[in-house]
C-alpha positions as CSV (number, residue, x, y, z in Angstrom):
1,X,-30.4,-39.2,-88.0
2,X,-34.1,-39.4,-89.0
3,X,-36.7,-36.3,-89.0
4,X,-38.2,-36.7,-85.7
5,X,-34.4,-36.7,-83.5
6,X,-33.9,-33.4,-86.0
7,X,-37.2,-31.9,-84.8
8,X,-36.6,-33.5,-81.1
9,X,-33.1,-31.6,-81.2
10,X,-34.4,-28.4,-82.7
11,X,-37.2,-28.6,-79.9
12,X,-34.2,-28.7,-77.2
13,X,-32.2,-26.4,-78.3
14,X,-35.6,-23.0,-78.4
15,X,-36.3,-24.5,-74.8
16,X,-32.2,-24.3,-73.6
17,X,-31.9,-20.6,-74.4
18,X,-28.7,-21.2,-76.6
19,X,-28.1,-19.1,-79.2
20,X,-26.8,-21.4,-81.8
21,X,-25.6,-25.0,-81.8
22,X,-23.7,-27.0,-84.4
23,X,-23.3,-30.4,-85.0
24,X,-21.6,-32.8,-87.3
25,X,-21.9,-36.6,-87.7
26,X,-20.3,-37.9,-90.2
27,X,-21.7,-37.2,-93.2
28,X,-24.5,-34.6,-92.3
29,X,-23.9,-31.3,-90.7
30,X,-26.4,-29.8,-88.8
31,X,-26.7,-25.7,-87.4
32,X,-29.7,-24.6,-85.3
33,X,-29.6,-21.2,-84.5
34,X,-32.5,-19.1,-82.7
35,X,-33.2,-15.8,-82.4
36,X,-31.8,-13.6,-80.0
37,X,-35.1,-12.1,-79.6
38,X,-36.4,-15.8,-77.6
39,X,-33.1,-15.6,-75.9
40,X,-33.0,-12.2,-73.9
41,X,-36.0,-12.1,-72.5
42,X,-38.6,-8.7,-71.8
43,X,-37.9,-7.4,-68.7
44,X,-40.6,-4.9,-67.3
45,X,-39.9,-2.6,-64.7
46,X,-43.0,-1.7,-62.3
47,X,-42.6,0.9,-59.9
48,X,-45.8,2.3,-57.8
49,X,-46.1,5.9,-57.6
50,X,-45.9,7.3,-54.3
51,X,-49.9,7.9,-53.0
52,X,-50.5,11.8,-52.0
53,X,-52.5,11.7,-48.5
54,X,-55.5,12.9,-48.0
55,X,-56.2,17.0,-47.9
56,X,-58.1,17.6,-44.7
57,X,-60.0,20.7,-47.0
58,X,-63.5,20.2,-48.0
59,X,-62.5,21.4,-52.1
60,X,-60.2,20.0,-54.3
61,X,-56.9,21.4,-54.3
62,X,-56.0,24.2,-57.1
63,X,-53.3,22.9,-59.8
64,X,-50.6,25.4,-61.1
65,X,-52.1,25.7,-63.6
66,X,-55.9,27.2,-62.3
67,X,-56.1,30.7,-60.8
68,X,-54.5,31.8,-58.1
69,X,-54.5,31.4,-55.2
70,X,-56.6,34.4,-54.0
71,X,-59.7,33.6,-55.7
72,X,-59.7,30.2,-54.5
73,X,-59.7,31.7,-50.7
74,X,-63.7,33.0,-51.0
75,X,-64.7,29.7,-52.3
76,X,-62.8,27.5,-49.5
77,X,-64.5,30.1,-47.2
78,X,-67.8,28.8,-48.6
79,X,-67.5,25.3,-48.1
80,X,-66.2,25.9,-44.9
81,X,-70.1,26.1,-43.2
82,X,-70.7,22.5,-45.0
83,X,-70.4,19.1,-44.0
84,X,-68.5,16.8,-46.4
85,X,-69.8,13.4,-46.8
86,X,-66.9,11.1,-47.7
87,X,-66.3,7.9,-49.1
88,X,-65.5,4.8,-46.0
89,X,-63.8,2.6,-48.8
90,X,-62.6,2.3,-52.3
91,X,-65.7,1.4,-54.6
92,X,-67.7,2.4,-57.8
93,X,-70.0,5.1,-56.4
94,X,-73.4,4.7,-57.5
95,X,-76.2,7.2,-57.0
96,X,-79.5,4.7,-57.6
97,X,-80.3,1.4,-56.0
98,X,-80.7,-0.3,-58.9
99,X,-80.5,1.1,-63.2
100,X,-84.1,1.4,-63.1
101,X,-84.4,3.1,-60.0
102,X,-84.6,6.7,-59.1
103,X,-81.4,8.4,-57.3
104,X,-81.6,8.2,-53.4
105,X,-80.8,12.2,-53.1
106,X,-80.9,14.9,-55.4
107,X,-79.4,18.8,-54.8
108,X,-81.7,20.3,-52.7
109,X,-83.2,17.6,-50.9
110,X,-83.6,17.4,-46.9
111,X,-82.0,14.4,-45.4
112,X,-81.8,13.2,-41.8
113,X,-79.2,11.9,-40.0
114,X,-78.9,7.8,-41.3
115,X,-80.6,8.7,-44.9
116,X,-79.1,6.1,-47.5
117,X,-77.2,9.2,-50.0
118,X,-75.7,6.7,-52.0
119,X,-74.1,2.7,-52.1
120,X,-70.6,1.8,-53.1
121,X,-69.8,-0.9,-54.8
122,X,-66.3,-2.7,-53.8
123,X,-65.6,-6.5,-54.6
124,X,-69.5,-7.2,-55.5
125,X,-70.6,-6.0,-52.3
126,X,-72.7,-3.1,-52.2
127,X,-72.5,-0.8,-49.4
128,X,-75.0,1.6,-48.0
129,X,-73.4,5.4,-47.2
130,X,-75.9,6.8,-44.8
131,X,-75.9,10.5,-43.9
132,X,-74.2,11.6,-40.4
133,X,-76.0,14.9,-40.2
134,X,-79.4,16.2,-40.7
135,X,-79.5,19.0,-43.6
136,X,-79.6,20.0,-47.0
137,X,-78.0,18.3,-49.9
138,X,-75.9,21.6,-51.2
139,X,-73.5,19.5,-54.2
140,X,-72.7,16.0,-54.8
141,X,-69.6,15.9,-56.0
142,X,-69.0,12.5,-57.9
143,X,-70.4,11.2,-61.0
144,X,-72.5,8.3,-60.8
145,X,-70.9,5.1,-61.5
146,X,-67.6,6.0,-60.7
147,X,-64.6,5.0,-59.5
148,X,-64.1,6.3,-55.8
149,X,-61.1,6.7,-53.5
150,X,-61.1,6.1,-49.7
151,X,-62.2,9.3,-47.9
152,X,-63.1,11.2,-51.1
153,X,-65.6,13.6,-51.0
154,X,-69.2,12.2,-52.0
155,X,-71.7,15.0,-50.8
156,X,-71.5,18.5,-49.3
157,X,-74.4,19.0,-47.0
158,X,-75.5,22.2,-45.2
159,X,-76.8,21.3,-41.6
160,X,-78.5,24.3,-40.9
């Protein structure tokens, strides 16, 4: 047996999956053993978390862990004379038309009804969000350049 059926054999036997393998002709002997780490191999379990649906409520809901619940009432009762501007898809949310460019809306400003607030960004197309009510800007509520959820909050806007 010459060095290339040895390294042909040893070749065989890491692509089989066998542990170990031993043989003997006549005068050489012969043991190829691999580790068991090659042999078993990584199994990775994936399992999807279940998605929470969507809170029909203008504020984001109070954890456990925040105040109670009391407090929380005034401020729902406060948002409750606004108009939420939420998000049509899944995107990056971006506040300026370009880097260079100023922000299509800041707090404060007046809008009309199909004003561009905003564009959203989902697989390299960039989407326009246009107002659906005449108002006031009151709070936008997502960071530029972030990551955006479908019917997320964007903008509260008062439309008196």
């Amino acid at each position: 047996m010459d060095l290339k059926e040895i390294q042909n054999l040893i070749k065989f036997v890491s692509n089989s999956g066998v542990a170990e393998v031993k043989l003997e002709t006549g005068e050489i002997k012969i043991t190829i053993r691999t580790t068991l780490e090659g042999n078993s191999p990584d199994i990775t379990y994936v399992q999807q978390a279940p998605i929470q649906q969507a809170i029909p409520q203008a504020v984001a809901p109070v954890t456990p862990a925040a105040t109670p619940a009391t407090p929380a009432a005034p401020a729902a009762d406060d948002t409750a004379k606004y108009v939420t501007i939420k998000s049509p898809m899944i995107g990056t949310f971006y506040r300026k038309p370009a880097p260079d460019k100023a922000p299509f809306v800041e707090v404060g400003a007046s809008i009309g009804k199909g004003d561009v607030l905003c564009v959203v960004e989902a697989m390299k197309l960039f989407n326009e969000i246009e107002a659906e009510v005449s108002g006031k800007i009151v709070k936008i509520l997502v960071d530029d350049m972030s990551p955006v959820e479908f019917d997320q909050p964007l903008f509260l806007v008062d439309p008196s």
